[in-house]
C-alpha positions in Angstrom: -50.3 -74.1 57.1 -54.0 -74.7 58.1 -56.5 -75.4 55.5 -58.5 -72.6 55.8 -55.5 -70.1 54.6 -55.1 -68.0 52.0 -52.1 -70.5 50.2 -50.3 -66.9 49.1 -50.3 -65.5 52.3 -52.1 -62.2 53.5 -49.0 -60.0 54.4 -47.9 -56.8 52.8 -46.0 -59.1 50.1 -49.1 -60.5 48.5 -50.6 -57.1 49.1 -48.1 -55.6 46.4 -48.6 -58.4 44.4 -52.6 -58.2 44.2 -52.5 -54.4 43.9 -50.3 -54.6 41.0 -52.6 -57.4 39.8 -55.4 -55.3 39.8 -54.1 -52.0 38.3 -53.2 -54.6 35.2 -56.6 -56.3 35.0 -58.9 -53.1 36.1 -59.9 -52.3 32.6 -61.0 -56.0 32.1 -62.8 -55.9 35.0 -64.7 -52.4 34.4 -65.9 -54.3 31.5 -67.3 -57.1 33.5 -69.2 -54.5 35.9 -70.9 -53.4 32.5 -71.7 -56.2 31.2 -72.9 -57.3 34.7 -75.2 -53.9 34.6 -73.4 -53.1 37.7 -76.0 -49.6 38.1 -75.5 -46.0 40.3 -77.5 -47.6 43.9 -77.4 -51.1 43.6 -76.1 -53.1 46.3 -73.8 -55.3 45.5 -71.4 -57.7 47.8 -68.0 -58.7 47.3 -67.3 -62.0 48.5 -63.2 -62.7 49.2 -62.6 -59.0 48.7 -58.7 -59.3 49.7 -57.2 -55.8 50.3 -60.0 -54.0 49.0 -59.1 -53.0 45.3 -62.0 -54.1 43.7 -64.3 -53.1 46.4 -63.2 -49.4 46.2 -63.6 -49.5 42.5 -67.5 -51.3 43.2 -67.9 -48.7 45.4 -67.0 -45.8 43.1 -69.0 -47.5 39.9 -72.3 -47.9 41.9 -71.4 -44.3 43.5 -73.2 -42.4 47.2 -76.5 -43.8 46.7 -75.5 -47.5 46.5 -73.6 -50.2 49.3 -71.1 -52.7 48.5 -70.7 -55.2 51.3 -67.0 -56.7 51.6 -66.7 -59.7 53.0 -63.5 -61.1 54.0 -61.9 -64.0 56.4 -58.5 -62.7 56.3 -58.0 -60.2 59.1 -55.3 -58.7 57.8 -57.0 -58.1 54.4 
């Protein structure tokens, strides 16, 4: 393994595994884009996004008028 990878892997295993991750935390983490004052048009980026999850939910909290910027090393993320 080289040092620069993701030490759980970034195949559709550990995709699974983070989605059903998220779907247990989201509630927790809605919390934290309140108490953040996470606001309709901010812009906002997500550094080590994985597969997305939290990015899509960013996305729909900020909603059309604002950006969330993904970033991401993993290609197959």
């Amino acid at each position: 393994m080289d040092k620069k990878d993701y030490i759980l892997g970034t195949q559709s295993d550990e995709i699974a595994r983070l989605a059903l991750q998220h779907r247990l935390w989201r509630a927790e983490m809605l919390r934290g884009f309140a108490a953040a004052q996470f606001s309709h048009g901010m812009t906002i980026i997500d550094c080590g996004a994985g597969p997305g999850e939290a990015t899509m939910d960013l996305a729909d909290w900020i909603g059309p008028t604002g950006r969330v910027i993904a970033l991401e090393r993993a290609p197959h993320f």
